[in-house]
N, C-alpha and C positions, 0 to 999 in steps of 0.2 A: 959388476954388470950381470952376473949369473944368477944372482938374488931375484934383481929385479926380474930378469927375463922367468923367474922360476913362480916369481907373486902373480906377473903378469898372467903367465898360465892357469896357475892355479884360480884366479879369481875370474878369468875367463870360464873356464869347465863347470864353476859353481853358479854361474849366471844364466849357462844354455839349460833350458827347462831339457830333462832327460826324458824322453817317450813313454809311454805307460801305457801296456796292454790290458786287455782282461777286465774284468771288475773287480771291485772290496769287496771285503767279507762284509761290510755292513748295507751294502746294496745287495749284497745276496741276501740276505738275514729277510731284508724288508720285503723281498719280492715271492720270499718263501713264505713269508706271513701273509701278505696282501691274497695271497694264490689260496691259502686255507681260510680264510675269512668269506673268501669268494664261494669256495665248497663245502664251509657250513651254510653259508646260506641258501645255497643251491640246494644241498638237502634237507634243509627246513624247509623250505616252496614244494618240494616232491613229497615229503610228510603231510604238510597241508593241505597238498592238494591231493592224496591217497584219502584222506578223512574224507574231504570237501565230497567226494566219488562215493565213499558210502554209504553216505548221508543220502547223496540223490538216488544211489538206487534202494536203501530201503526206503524213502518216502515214495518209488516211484511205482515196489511193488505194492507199498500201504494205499496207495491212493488205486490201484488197478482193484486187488481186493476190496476197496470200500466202492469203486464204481460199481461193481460188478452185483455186489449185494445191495446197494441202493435198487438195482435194476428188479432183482429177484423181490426186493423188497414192495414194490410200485405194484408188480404184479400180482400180489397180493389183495383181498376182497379188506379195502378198508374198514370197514366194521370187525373184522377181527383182529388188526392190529394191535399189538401190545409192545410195553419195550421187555428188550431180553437184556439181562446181566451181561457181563464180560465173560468173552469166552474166550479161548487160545484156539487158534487156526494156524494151517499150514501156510506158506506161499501160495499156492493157486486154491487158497479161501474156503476148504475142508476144516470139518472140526475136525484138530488134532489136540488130544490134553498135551502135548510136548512141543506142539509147533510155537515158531518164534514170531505171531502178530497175534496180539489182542485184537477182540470185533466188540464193539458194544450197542445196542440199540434204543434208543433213545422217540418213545410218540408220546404227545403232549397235545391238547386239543387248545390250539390257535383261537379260533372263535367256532360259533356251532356249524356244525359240518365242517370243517376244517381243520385237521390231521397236521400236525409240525413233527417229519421225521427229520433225527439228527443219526446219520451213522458215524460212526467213531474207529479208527484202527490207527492202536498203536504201532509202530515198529519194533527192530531190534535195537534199533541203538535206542538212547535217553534222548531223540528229539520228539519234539510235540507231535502230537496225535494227528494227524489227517482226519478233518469233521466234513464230510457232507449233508448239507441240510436240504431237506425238499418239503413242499407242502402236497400232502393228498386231501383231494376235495370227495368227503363219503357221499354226498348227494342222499337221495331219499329212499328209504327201506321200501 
């Protein structure tokens, strides 16, 4: 009889599920993972969007400089219009030989009396030019 009462026990104790605290090591693993995937991507969105931000302000000083010189540009006596080469300017649109925007000037005669200015400023970084174009009408000498 002490057998049995001893199997009895024993196959009782292996049957009650034992309590388990805490996590595994392979749920930690994953959430360690999951957590760095999470903040590389987060710092890949804050890198692209650092670029995305440069981008808008050098086109936003390239586009203030090429307003600005269109302006100066209009106010000129159309008959003496010509285009000008590429020059290097500063940010607030002085020729500088070491400043970081290209200005390029661009007149072409539209039909007669009629002036097609194109101003051109590149930026610093490698994106496309900022063109503004206008038409000045020379009227009659």
């Amino acid at each position: 009889m002490k057998l049995r009462s001893r199997a009895t026990r024993r196959s009782s104790s292996t049957m009650t599920p034992r309590r388990r605290d805490g996590f595994t090591l392979i749920s930690v693993m994953m959430a360690v993972m999951l957590l760095t995937v999470g903040l590389l991507a987060l710092g890949r969105t804050q890198t692209v969007l650092l670029g995305a931000q440069a981008t808008a302000a050098s086109r936003t000083s390239s586009l203030s400089v090429a307003r600005s010189y269109m302006e100066e540009v209009r106010a000129r006596d159309p008959w003496v219009l010509v285009s000008e080469s590429e020059t290097r300017i500063s940010l607030d649109g002085r020729v500088d030989g070491s400043g970081p925007l290209r200005r390029a000037l661009s007149v072409d005669e539209a039909q007669d009396n009629l002036l097609r200015v194109t101003v051109t400023v590149a930026g610093t970084r490698s994106d496309e030019p900022v063109e503004l174009v206008t038409y000045v009408y020379k009227g009659a000498r």
